[in-house]
N, C-alpha and C positions, 0 to 999 in steps of 0.2 A: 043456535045462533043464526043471523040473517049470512048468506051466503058470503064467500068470500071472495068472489066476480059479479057485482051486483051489475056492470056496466057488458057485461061480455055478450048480449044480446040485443045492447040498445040500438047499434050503428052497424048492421053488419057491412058495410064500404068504407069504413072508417079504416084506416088504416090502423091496427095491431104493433107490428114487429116490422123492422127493416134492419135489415141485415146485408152492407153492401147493396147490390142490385134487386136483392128480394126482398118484397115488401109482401107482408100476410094482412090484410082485414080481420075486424075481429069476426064478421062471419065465417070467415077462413077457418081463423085460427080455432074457433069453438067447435067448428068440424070438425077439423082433425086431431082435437084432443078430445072432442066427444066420444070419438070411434075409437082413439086409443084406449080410453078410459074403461070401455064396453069388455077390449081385453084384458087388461091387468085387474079388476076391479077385487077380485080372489086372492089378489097377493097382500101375505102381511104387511111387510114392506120390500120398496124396490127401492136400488142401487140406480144411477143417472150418472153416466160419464160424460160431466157437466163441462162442454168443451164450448169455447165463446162461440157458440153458434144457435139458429132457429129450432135447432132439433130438443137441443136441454131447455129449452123454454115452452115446446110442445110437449115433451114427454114429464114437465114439471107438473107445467097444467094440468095435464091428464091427471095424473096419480092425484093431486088435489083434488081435482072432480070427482074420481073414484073414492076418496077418502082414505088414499095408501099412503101412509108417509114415506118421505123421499129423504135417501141419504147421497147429498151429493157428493160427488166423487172426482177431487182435480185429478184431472190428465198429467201431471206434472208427479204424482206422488210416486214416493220412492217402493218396491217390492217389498220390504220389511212391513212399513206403516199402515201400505195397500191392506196387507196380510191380515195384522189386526183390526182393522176395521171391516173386512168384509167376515171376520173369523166373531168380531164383538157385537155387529148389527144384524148377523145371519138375513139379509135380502133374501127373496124367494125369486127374483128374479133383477137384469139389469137393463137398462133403456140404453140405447145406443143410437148412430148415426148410420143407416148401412155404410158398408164397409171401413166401419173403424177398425183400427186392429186394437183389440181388448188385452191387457196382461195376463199371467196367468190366472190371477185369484179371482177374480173377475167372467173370464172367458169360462171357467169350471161352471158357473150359474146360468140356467136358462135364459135366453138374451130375447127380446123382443124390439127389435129394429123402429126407431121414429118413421113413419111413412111421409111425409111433406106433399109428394106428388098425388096421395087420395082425391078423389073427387074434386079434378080439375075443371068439371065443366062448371062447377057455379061457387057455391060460397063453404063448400065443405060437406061431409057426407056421415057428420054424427048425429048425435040425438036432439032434440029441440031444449030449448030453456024448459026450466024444472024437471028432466028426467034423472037428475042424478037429489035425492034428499040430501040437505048438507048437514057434516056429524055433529056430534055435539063441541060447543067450543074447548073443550079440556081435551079434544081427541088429537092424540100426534098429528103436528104438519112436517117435521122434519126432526132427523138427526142430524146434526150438523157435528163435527168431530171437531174438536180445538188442536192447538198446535203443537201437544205434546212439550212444553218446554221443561216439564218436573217430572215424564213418567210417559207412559203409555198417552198416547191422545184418549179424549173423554167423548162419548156420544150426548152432544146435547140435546135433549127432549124438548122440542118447542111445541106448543099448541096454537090450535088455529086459530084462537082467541089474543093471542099475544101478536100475533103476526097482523091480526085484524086492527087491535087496536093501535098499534106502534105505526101501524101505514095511516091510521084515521090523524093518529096526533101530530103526523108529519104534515099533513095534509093541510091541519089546526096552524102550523108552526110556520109552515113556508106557504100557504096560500095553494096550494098545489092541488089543480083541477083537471077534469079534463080536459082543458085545453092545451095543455104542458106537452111539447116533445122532448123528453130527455134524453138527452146527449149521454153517452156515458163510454168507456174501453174497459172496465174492469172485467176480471174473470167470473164466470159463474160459479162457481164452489161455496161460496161463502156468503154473509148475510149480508154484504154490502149491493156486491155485484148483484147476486140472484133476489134475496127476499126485497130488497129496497130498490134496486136499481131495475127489476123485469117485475113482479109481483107490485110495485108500486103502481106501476103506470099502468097495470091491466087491471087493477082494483079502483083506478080512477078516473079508468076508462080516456084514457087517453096514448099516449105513442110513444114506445122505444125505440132509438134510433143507437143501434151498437155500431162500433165503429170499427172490429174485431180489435185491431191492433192500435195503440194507441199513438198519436202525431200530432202535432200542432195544426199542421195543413189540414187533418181531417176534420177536428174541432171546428176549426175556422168556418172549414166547406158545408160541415152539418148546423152551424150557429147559421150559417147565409142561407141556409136552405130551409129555413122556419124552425127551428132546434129554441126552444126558450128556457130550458135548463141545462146544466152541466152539473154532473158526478163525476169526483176524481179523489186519486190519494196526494198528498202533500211530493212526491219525485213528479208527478204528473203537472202538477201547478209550479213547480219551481223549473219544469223546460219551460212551459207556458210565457214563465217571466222570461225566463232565459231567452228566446224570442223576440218577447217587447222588447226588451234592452236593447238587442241588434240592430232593431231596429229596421229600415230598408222598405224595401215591397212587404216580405213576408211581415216582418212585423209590425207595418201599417196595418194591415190586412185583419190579420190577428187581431188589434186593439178595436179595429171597428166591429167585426163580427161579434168581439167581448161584449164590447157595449151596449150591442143590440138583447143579450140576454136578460132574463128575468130573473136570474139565480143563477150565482157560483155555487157550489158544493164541495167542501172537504172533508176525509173523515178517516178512519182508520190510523190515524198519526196525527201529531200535532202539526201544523204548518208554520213555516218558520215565521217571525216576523219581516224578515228581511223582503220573504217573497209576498207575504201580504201589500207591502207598503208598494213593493215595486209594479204589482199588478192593480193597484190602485191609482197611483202615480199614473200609467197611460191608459187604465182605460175608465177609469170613474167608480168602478165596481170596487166594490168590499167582499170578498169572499167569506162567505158562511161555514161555520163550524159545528160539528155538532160532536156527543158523544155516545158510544155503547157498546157493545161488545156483545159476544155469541149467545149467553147466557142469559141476558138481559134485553138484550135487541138496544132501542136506543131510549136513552135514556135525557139526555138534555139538549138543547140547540139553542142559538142563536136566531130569532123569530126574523120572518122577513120583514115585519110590518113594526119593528124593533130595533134597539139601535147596533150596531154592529160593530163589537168590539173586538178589535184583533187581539190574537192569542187567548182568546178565552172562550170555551162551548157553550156558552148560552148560560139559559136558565132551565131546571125543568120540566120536559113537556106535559102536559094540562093532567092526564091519568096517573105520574110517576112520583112518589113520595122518594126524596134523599136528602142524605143526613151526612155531615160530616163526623166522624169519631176519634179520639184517641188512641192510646195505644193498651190502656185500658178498657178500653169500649165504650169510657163515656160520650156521652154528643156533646157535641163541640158547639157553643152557641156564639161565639165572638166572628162576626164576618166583614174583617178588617182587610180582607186581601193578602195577611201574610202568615194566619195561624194553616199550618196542614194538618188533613187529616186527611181519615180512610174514607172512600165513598162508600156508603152503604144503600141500598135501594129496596123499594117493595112496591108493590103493584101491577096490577094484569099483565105486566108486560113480560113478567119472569118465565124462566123454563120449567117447564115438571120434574127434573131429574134429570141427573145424568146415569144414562142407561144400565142397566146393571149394577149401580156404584151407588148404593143407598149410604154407607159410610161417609163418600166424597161429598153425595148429596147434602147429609145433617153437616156436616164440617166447614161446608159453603156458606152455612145462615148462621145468623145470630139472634137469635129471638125474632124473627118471622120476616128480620132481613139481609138481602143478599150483601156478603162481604165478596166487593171486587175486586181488592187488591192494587186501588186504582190509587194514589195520594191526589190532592187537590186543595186549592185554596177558595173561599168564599167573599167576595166583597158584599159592602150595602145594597147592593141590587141586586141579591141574588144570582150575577155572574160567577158560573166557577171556573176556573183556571187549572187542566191538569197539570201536573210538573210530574209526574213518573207512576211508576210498577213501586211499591213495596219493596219488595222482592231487591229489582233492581235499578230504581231510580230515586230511591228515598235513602240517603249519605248521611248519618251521623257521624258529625266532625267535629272535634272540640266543643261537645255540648249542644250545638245547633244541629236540627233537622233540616236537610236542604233536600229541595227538590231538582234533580239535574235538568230538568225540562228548560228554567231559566236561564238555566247558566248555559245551555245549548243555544238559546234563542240571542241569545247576548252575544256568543263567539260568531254567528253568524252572520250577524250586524258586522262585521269589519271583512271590505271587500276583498280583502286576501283569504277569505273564507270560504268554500264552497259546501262541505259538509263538518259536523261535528257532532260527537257523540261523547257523553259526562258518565263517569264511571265512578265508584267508592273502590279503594284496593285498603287491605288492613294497613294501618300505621300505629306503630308503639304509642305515642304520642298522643295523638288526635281520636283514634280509636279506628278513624277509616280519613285517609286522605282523599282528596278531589282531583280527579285524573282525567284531563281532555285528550280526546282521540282526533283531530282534524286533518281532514281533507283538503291541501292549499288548492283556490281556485288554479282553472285550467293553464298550463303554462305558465306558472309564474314562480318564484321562488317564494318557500314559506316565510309567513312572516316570523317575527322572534317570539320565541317562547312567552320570552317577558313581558314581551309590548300584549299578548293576547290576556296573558293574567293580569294585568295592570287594566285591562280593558272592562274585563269582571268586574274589581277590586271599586275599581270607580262607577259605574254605570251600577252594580248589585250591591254587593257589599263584602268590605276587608275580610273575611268568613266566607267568602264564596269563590274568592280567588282559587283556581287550579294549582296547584303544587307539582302536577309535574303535566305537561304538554308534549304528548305524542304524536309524531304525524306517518301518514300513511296513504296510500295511494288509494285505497275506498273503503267505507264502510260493509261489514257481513250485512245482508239484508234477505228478507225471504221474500214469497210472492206476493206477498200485500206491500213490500219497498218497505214495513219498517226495522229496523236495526238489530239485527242478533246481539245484545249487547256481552252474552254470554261467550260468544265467540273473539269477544274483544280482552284480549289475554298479553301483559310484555313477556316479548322472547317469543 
């Protein structure tokens, strides 16, 4: 397959990475993942203690270059999880930051240190374009390890072909050139931050600008400083609004750097409506949506050069075949907006396997497509709308299938609202009652139970009202900000 940094030679002054004060070119940067690459090239795969910095984006490259697949590795994981992942991916060695301090399970494997300071006198001190052959496209680019919520975490098998095409179809979908500086704070570990958010922009030949830690002010400061897109998860666009509302200096400021952008980006979570509408309201922008997951990479979006419809991920991108299903498995052909079904997906975009787990692997497909476990609804234009997990967001109650994703989006609509999470608990009766978990916004006293299910009741439908309303002082949430909902338990 054609290489998978088609642009990492064209400009070597061009600016690469900027990270705070440091900024790398992409002649830089092709140096010194050239010469890292020249080292690791022998390893099966390497382990990347993928910490929001310049170094897990040098030592990602590299291994790319070399054709080693990369299992990234948060900084943040627990010694159990660590254990089985460095125990299930057996890396032959780990990329590091000089002097990180590495855990144990980790620290036991040959480490080979990011160098950044190499070949300071010019543009980088590795090999020229075309000294590395690129593998074949079916050849691992990463394991990427899921979140463990039913079992052991899973090693996902991406191939460079999947990574290739999902960045070309984003590319198709939002207009996204090299002339794009994307904005982004997310973490590197996972397919948002790392494969979309740093592998995007350097397969487009255009500029990352991370911002490590994430802030309004810095948003602001990177949008005024030529920044023409933004990545972010739905906690990160709802301070964003939180902000505009305040209004003031900062959040003048805010609404004008917004406006100057070419692209919102949300992803990882649903975005509430409340916060769409409010960052719309002052700065003109529509915030884009899109969807996918580890397994799949991405799957649908909302087109930039398309109309932008809140609460819903778009349409499918131009390579991805998806289908909605029953509970049967039949496909669901009615796209009314309110029948649900199972997303199901196929197309170059999928993973080879999950590592080791040929069982888990066949268990995931259904006749040649991936079952997500995602629910969703379909309108006349192909717009789909997720409303939950299977698992845990699909509520059978009194005969009806509801998707809690609505009825979330609905409680947040009323300003005494700050977070809400929609739960199914068993009931004799109904078979599973509808249970709201809500967050009262800051300082205030909650509103009444009743006035928030009456708010359902009216706005969705008598069948989607909550039956019982819990309140609490924050939602469980993991490093991605979306909702444990498993940890949401009365008593």
């Amino acid at each position: 397959m054609p290489t998978l940094f088609p642009h990492l030679h064209d400009a070597p002054a061009k600016p690469a990475l900027r990270f705070g004060d440091r900024v790398i070119g992409y002649g830089r940067l092709a140096g010194l993942a050239g010469a890292l690459a020249l080292r690791i090239g022998d390893a099966g795969r390497v382990a990347v203690w993928a910490t929001s910095s310049p170094y897990t984006c040098v030592g990602v490259l590299a291994a790319l270059l070399a054709g080693v697949p990369v299992v990234p590795v948060n900084p943040r994981i627990g010694t159990r999880e660590l254990a089985h992942i460095v125990s299930d991916s057996t890396p032959d060695l780990v990329l590091a930051a000089p002097g990180d301090d590495l855990p144990d399970a980790l620290a036991a494997l040959p480490r080979v240190d990011v160098d950044l300071e190499a070949g300071d006198s010019g543009d980088g001190a590795g090999p020229p374009a075309g000294a590395f052959p690129e593998p074949a496209g079916n050849s691992p680019a990463f394991v990427v390890y899921t979140s463990g919520t039913t079992g052991p975490p899973k090693g996902v098998v991406l191939p460079r072909s999947a990574v290739a095409g999902t960045l070309d179809d984003l590319a198709d979908a939002w207009q996204w050139t090299g002339d794009d500086v994307l904005v982004h704070a997310l973490p590197l570990f996972h397919v948002h931050g790392l494969i979309l958010g740093v592998l995007g922009p350097l397969r487009h030949g255009g500029t990352l600008r991370h911002l490590g830690r994430f802030s309004p002010e810095g948003v602001a400061g990177a949008l005024e400083e030529g920044g023409t897109m933004v990545f972010g998860v739905p906690t990160m666009y709802h301070r964003l609004a939180e902000v505009l509302d305040a209004g003031g200096p900062d959040g003048d400021r805010l609404a004008a750097a917004l406006r100057g952008a070419r692209l919102l980006v949300s992803g990882s979570a649903a975005l509430p409506l409340h916060d769409h509408e409010r960052i719309t309201a002052a700065t003109g922008q529509r915030v884009v949506e899109r969807y996918g997951m580890t397994e799949t990479l991405m799957i649908t979006s909302v087109r930039a050069d398309g109309e932008r419809r809140p609460g819903t991920v778009g349409v499918p991108l131009r390579s991805v075949d998806v289908r909605l299903v029953d509970e049967d498995g039949s496909r669901i052909e009615e796209s009314d907006g309110e029948t649900v079904g199972e997303v199901q997906v196929r197309g170059p975009n999928l993973f080879i396997e999950y590592l080791g787990r040929p069982d888990a692997t066949a268990d995931a497909f259904a006749g040649g497509w991936f079952r997500t476990g995602d629910m969703a609804t379909r309108d006349a234009d192909g717009f789909y709308r997720i409303v939950g997990r299977r698992a845990t967001d699909l509520i059978k109650s009194g005969g009806y299938r509801i998707g809690a994703g609505e009825i979330e989006n609905c409680l947040l609509g009323h300003p005494e609202v700050a977070e809400a999470a929609v739960v199914g608990e068993p009931d004799p009766d109904l078979g599973e009652r509808i249970v709201a978990w809500v967050v009262p916004a800051g300082g205030q006293e909650p509103p009444a139970a009743e006035e928030l299910a009456d708010l359902v009741a009216r706005q969705l439908a008598p069948h989607k009202r909550p039956r019982v309303v819990r309140f609490t002082d924050a939602l469980p949430r993991n490093d991605m900000g979306k909702v444990v909902k498993r940890a949401l338990t009365h008593g």
